[in-house]
C-alpha positions as CSV (number, residue, x, y, z in Angstrom):
1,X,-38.0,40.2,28.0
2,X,-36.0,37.9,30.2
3,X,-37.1,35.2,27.6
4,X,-36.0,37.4,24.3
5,X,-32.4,37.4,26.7
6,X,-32.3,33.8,26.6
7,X,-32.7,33.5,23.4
8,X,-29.9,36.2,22.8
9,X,-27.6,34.8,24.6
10,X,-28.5,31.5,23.0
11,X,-27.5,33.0,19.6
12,X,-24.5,34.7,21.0
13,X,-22.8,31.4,22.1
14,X,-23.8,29.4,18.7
15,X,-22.1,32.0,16.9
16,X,-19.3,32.3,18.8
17,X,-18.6,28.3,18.8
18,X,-19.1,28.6,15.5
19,X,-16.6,31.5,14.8
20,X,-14.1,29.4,17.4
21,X,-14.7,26.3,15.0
22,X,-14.2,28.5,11.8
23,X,-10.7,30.0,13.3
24,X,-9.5,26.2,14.7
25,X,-10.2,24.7,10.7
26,X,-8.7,28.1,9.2
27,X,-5.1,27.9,12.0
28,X,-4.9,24.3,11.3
29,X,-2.0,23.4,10.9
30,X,-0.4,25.7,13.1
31,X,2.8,23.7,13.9
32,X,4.8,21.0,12.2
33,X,3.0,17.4,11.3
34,X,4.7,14.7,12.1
35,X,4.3,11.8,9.3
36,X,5.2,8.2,10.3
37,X,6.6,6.1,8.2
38,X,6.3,2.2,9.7
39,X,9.4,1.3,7.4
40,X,13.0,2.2,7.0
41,X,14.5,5.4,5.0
42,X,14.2,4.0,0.9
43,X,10.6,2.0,1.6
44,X,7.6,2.7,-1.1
45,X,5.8,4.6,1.6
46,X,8.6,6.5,3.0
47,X,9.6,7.7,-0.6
48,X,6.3,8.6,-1.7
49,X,5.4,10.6,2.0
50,X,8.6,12.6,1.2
51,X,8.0,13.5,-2.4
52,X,3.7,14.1,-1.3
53,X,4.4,15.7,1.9
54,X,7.3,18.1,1.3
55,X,4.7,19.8,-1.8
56,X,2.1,19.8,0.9
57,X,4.1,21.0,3.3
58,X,4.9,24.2,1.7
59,X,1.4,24.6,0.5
60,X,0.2,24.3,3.8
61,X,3.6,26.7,5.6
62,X,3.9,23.8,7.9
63,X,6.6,21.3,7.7
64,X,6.1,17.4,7.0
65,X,8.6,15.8,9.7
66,X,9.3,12.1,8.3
67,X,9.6,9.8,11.1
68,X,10.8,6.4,10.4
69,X,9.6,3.5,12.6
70,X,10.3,0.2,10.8
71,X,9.9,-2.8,12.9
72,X,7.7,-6.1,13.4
73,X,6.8,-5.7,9.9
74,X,5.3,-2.3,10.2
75,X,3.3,-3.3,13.1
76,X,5.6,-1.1,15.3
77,X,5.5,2.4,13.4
78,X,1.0,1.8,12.7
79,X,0.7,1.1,16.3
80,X,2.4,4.4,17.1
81,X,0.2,6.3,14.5
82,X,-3.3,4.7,16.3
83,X,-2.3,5.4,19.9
84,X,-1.3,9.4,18.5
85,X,-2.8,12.2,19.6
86,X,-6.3,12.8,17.4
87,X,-5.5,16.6,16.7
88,X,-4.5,16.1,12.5
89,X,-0.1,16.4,13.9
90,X,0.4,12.9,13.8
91,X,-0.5,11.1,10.6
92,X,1.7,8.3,8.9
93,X,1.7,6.4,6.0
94,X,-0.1,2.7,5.3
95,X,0.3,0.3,2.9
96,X,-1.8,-3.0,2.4
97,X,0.6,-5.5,3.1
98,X,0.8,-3.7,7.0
99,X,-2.7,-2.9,7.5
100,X,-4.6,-5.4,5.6
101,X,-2.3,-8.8,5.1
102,X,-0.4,-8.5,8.6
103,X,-4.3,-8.5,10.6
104,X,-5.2,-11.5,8.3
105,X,-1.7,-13.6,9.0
106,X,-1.1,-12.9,12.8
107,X,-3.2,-13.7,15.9
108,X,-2.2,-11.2,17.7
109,X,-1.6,-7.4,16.1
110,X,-1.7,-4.4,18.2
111,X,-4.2,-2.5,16.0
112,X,-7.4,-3.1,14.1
113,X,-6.9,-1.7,10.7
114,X,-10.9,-0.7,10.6
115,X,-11.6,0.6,13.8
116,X,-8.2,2.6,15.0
117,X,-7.3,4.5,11.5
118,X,-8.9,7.5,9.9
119,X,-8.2,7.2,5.7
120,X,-7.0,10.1,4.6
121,X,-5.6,9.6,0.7
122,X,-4.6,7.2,-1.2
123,X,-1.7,7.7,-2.8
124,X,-0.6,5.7,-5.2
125,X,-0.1,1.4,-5.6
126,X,1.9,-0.7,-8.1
127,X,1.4,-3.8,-9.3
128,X,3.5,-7.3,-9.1
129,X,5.7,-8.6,-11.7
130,X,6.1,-12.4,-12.2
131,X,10.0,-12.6,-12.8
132,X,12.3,-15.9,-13.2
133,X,15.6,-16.7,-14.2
134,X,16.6,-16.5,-18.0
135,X,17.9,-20.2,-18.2
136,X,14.4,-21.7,-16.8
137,X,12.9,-23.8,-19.2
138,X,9.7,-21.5,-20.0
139,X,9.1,-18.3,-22.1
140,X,5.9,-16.8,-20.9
141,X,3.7,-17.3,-18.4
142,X,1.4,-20.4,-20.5
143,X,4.3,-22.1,-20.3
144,X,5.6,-21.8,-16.8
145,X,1.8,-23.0,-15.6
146,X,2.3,-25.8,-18.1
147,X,5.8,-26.9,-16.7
148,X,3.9,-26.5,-13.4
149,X,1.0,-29.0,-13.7
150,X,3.8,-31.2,-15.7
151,X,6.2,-31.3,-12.6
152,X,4.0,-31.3,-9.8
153,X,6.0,-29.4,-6.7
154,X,9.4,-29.0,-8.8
155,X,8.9,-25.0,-9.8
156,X,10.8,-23.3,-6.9
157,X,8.7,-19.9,-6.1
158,X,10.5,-17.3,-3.4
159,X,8.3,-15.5,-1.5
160,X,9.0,-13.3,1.7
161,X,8.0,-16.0,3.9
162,X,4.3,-17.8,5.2
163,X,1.6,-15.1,5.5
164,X,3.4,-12.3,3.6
165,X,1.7,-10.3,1.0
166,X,3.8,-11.8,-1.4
167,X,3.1,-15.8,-0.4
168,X,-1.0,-14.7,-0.6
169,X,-0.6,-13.0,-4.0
170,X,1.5,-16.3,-5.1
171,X,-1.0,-18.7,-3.3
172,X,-3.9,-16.4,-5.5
173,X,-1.9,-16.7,-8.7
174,X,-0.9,-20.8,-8.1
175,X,-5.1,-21.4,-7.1
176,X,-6.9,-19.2,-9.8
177,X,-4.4,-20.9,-12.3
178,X,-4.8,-24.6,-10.9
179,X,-0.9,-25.7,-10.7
180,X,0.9,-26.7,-7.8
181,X,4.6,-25.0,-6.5
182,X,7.3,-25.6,-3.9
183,X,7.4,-22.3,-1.6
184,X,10.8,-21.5,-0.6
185,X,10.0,-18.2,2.3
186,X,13.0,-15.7,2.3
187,X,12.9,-12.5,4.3
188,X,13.3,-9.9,1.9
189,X,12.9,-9.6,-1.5
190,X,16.8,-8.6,-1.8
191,X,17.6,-12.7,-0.5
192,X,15.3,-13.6,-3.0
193,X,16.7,-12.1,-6.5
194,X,20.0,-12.9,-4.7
195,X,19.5,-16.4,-5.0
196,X,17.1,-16.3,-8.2
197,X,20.2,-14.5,-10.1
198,X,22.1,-17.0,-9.2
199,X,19.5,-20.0,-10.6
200,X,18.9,-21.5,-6.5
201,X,15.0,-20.5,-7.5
202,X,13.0,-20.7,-10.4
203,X,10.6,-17.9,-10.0
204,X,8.7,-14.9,-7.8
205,X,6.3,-12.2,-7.6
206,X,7.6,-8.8,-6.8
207,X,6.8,-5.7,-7.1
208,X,7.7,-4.3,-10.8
209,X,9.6,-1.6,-9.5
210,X,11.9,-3.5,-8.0
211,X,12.3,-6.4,-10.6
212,X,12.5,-4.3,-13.4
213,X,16.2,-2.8,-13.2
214,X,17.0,-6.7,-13.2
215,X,15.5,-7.2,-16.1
216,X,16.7,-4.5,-17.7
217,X,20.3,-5.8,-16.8
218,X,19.4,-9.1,-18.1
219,X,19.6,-11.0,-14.9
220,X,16.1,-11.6,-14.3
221,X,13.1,-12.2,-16.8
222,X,9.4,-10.6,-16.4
223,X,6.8,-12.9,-17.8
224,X,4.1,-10.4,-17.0
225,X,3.0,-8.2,-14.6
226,X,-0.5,-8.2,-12.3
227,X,-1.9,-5.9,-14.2
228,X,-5.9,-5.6,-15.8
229,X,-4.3,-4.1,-18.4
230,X,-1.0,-3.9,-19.9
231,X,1.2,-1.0,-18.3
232,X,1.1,2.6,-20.5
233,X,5.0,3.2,-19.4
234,X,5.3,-0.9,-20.2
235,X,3.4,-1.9,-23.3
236,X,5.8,-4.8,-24.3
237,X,5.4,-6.7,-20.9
238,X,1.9,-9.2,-21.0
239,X,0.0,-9.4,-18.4
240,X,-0.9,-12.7,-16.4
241,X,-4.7,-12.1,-16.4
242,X,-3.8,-12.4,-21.0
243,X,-3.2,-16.5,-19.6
244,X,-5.2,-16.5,-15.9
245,X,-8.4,-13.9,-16.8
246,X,-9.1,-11.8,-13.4
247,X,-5.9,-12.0,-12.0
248,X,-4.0,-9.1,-10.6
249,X,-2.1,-8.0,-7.7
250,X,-0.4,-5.2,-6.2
251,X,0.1,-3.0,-3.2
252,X,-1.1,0.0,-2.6
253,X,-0.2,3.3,-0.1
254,X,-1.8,5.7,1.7
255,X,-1.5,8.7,4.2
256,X,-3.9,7.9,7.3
257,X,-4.0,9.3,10.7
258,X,-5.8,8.2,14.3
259,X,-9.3,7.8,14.6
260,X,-10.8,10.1,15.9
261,X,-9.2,13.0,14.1
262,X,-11.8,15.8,12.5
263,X,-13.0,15.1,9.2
264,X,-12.5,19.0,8.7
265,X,-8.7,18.2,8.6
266,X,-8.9,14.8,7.3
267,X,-10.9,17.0,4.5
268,X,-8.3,19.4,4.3
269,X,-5.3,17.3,4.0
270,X,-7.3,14.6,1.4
271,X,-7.6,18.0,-0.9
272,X,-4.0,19.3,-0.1
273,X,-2.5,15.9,-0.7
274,X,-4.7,15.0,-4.0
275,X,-3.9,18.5,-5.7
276,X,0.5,17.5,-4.6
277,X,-0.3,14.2,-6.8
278,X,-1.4,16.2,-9.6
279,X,1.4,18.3,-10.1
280,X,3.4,17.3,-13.4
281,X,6.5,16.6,-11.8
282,X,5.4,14.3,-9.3
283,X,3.2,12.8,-11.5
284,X,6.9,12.2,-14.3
285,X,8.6,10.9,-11.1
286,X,5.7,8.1,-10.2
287,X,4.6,6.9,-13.5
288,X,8.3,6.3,-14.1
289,X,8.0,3.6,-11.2
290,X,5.2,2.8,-13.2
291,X,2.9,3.4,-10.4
292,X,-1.2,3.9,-10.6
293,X,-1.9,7.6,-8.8
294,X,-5.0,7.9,-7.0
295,X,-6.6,11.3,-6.4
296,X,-9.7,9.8,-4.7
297,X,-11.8,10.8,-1.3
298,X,-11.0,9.1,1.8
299,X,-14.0,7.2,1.7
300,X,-12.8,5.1,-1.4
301,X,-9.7,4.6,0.6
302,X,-12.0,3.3,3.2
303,X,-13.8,0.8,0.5
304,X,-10.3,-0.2,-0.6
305,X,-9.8,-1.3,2.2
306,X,-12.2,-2.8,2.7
307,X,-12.2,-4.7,0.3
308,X,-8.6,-6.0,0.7
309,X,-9.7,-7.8,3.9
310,X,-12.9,-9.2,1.8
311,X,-10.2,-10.2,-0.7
312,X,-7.3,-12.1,1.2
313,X,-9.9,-13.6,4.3
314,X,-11.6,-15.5,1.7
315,X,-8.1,-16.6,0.1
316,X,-6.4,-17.5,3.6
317,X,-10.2,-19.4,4.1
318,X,-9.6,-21.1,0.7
319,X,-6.4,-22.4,1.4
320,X,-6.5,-23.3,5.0
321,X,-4.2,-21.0,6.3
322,X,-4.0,-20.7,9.9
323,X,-3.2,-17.2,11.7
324,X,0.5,-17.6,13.2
């Protein structure tokens, strides 16, 4: 008897942890979430977090409280997010220029990108434009490599400075198509159309969305994008891997919380925020931009990952570059 009561009261407590577990998955969230976003108001990520997280938000009854840390190159606002709380209310947004290229370029970074972050969703990533002033003496991309190899060190490229995702994606482009360049670091993009409007710099890689109003303007010229495949929203601009097979390039962003946060609300919030990209409208809004949307599981965002640091370890190997 006193054994059958052990055994009772065995059951008892597995049911009730598992009726405590049950209610804790079915409150969450019970309060506001706070999103970081390691970038100012305008950024990719903090755009996209507002336009995801305010049709989560009211799916969910909680608010999405947008929290802008820029700083430090995002290092700042992702260090916040790994040293949060790991109870699914503070999550932020990533992108792979922060969490991938930042780890590979700098000695010391106050995170590590695959042991202090918990994937969530990705969201969406773009794709890089190779843009250069009208009056430069090339049409299309053939011929800017040509000019290149022809005038060794002359072609002026702005990037956002030494170890920025935009100098690696320019050092992939200049070594998978064998020519050589003169880097000219900036540090922002803005500095750099400035001065490539104004014929100081012959050419850059940026990220279509923000090239392409140029071009429509007529003050800058795309001579294709880093794309596979030509853009559906884009048809008439090439793409670089038509001239340099395999090459493509782009950013990508992501919500992602602490490690160490239940994969019952990283589960939750991966569906939640998938089923907000699906919606028509948001969908209009970010093929516009001519974004890619991802509606995958966070383990693919893991492999992404993943495979970024694969990617641009063996490039900063290739070319010698030395962590600053």
């Amino acid at each position: 008897m006193a054994h059958g009561s052990l055994w009772e009261r065995c059951a008892l407590a597995l049911a009730g942890l598992a009726i405590s577990g049950g209610t804790l998955a079915q409150a969450y969230p019970a309060k506001t979430i706070r999103v970081i976003i390691p970038a100012a108001a305008g950024d990719s990520c903090d755009v996209l977090s507002r336009l995801v997280g305010y049709k989560v938000a009211e799916k969910l009854g909680q608010q999405f409280a947008i929290d802008n840390r820029p700083g430090a190159g995002g290092q700042l606002g992702l260090q916040m997010i790994a040293q949060a709380p790991t109870d699914g209310y503070t999550i932020g947004c990533g992108q792979g220029g922060n969490m991938v290229v930042v780890p590979i370029a700098y000695k010391k970074v106050a995170y590590d990108t695959q042991k202090d972050f918990a994937p969530i969703a990705l969201m969406a990533s773009n794709f890089l434009a190779l843009a250069v002033h009208p009056s430069v003496p090339f049409r299309n991309v053939r011929d800017l490599i040509a000019y290149a190899k022809a005038n060794p060190g002359k072609l002026t490229f702005g990037t956002t400075g030494e170890g920025a995702f935009l100098h690696f994606a320019t050092e992939l482009f200049r070594k998978e198509a064998g020519f050589t360049y003169l880097h000219v670091p900036f540090k922002s993009t803005s500095a750099i159309f400035t001065d490539m409007m104004g014929g100081r710099i012959d050419a850059t890689l940026g990220s279509f969305i923000s090239v392409q109003p140029h071009a429509v303007s007529g003050r800058l010229k795309i001579l294709g994008v880093a794309r596979a495949t030509r853009a559906p929203n884009y048809p008439d601009y090439p793409t670089i891997a038509e001239t340099v097979p395999g090459y493509t390039s782009g950013g990508w962003f992501g919500f992602i919380a602490p490690s160490g946060v239940s994969k019952e609300v990283v589960s939750l919030l991966n569906r939640e925020m998938n089923a907000a990209m699906k919606l028509p409208d948001v969908r209009e809004k970010l093929t516009a931009f001519g974004l890619e949307i991802h509606t995958e599981t966070p383990e693919y965002f893991t492999d992404v990952i993943r495979r970024d640091f694969a990617l641009w370890g063996k490039l900063a190997k290739d070319i010698g570059f030395k962590p600053q």
